[in-house]
C-alpha positions as CSV (number, residue, x, y, z in Angstrom):
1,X,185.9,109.6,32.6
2,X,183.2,111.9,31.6
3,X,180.5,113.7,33.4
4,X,177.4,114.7,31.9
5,X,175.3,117.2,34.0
6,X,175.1,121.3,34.2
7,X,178.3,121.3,33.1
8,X,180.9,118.5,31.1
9,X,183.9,117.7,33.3
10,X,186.9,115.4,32.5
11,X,188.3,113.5,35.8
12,X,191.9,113.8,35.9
13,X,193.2,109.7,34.8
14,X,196.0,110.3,36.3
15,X,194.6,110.0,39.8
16,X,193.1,106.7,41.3
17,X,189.1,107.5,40.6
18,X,186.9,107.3,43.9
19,X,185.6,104.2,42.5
20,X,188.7,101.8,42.1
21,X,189.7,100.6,45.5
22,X,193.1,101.4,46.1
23,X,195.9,98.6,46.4
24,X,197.5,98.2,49.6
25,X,201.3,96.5,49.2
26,X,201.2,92.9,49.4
27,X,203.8,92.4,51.9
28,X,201.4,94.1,54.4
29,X,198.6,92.2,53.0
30,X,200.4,88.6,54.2
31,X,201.0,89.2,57.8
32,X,197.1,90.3,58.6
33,X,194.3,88.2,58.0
34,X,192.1,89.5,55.5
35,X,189.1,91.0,58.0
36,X,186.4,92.8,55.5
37,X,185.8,96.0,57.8
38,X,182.1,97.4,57.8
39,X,182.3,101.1,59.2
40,X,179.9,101.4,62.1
41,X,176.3,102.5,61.0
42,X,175.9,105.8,61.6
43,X,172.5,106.4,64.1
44,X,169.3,106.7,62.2
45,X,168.0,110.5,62.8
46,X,164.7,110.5,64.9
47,X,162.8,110.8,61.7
48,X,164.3,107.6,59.8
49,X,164.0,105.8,62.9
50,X,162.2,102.4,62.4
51,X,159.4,103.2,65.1
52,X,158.8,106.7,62.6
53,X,158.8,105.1,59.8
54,X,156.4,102.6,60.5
55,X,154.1,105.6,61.7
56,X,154.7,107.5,58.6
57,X,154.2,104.4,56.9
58,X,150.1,104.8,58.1
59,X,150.4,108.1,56.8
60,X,151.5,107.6,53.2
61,X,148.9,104.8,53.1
62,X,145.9,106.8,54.1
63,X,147.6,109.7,51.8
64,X,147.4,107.2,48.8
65,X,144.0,105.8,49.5
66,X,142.7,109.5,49.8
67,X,144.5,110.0,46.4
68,X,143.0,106.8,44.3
69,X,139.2,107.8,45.9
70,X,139.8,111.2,44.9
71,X,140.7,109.8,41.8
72,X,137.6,107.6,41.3
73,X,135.2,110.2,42.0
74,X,136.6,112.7,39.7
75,X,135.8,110.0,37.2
76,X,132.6,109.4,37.9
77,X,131.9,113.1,38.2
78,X,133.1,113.3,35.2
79,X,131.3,110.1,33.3
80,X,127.9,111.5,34.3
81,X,128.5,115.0,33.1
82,X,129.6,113.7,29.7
83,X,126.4,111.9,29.9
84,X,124.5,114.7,29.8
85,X,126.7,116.8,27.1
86,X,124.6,116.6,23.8
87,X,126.5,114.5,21.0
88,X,128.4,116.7,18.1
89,X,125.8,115.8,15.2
90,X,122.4,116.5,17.3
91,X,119.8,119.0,16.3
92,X,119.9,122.0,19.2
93,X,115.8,122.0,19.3
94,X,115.8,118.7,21.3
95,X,116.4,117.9,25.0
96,X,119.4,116.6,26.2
97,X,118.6,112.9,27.4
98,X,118.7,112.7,30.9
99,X,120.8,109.6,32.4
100,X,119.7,106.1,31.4
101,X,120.3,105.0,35.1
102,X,117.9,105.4,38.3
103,X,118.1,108.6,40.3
104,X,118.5,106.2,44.0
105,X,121.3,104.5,42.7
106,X,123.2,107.8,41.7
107,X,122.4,108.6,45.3
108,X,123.8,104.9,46.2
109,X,127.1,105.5,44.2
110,X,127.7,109.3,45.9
111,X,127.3,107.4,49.1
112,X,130.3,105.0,48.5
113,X,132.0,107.5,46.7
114,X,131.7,109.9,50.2
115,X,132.7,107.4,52.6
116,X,136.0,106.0,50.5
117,X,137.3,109.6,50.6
118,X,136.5,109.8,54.0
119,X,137.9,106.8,55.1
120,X,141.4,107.7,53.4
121,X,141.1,111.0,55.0
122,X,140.6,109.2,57.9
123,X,143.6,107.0,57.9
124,X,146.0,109.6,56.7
125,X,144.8,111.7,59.7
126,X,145.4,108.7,62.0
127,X,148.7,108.1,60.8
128,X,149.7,112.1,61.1
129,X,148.6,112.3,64.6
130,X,150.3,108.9,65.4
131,X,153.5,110.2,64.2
132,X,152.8,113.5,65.4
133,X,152.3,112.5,69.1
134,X,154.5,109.6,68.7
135,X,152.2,106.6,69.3
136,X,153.2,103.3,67.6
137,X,150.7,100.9,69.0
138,X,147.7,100.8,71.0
139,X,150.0,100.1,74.5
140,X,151.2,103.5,73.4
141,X,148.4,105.1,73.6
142,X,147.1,103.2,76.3
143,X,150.4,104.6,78.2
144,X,149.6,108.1,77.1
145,X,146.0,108.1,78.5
146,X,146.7,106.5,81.8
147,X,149.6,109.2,82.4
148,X,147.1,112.0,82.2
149,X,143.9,109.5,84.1
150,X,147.1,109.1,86.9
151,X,148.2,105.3,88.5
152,X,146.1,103.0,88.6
153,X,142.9,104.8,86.8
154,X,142.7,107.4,89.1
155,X,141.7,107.7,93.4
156,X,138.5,107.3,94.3
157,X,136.9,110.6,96.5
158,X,135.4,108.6,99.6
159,X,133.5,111.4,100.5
160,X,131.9,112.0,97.5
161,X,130.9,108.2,96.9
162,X,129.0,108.6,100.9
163,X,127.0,111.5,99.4
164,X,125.7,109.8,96.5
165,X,124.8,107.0,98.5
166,X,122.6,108.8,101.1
167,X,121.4,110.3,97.9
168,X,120.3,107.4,96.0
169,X,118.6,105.8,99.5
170,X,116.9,109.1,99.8
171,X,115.5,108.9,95.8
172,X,114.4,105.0,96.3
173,X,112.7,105.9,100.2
174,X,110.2,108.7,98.5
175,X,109.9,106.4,95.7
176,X,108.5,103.8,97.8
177,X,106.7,105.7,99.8
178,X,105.0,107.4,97.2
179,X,104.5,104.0,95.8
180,X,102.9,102.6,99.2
181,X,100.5,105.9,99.3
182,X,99.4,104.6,96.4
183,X,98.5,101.2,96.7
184,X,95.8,102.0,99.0
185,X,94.1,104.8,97.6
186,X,93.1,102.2,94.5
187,X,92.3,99.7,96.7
188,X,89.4,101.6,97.9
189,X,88.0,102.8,94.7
């Protein structure tokens, strides 16, 4: 068997290749059942896991949205400065014709161009910092927010809420008293 690479190899054909199962003896063969053994699967490294892959997944997907919007504004970059490239057989005395389209929808077009490439930028960074701080669905992240809010959204400070009570009575009492000092000084006008 040949081998074609950096350098041309001939495999030995005296030796079983890797390829060819070998032959057990058939007498062995007769007395066990014939089990077809799978070898355990060895455990998925943290980065090929399913749960990172599905984050990375986000990732690649922003990463090729950003790509193709990229790639659609370089084109139409790149259309409307050929429009205004004078044609090979044109006299050099005369103006270069401005485009043949209205100035607001040029604006309109940069617009959606903007916000595509944003938007992929904005998924790709979504999907980085998912995989990045290991969040795979919203419960996730709900999980990660309440650990640093603490149980149960937090204790209330009792003593705090009494203070802004007596606050707020004391803010609505002058507010009606100013209001009732009021009421008859128009009365006698």
């Amino acid at each position: 068997m040949w081998s074609f690479g950096t350098t041309m190899t001939m495999a030995d054909d005296k030796e079983p290749s890797p390829t060819t199962p070998v032959q057990a003896p058939a007498a062995s063969q007769s007395s066990q059942p014939a089990q077809a053994t799978i070898p355990p699967r060895e455990p998925l490294s943290p980065i090929l896991s399913q749960r990172s892959l599905k984050q990375l997944g986000l990732f690649f997907a922003g990463a090729g949205f950003l790509s193709l919007s990229t790639l659609i504004t370089r084109r139409a970059v790149a259309r409307k400065h050929m429009m205004t490239v004078p044609k090979f057989y044109s006299q050099s005395n005369r103006t270069v014709n401005k485009m043949q389209s209205d100035s607001s929808l040029i604006a309109l077009e940069a617009l959606n161009l903007a916000t595509l490439n944003v938007f992929g930028f904005g998924i790709m960074a979504t999907g980085g910092l998912a995989w990045a701080f290991d969040i795979s669905s919203v419960d996730d992240l709900r999980r990660m927010a309440r650990r640093h809010i603490g149980p149960e959204g937090g204790q209330t400070d009792e003593e705090a809420e009494r203070q802004i009570e007596e606050w707020v009575a004391k803010v609505l009492l002058r507010k009606d008293q100013k209001d009732q000092e009021a009421k008859p000084s128009k009365t006698d006008d």
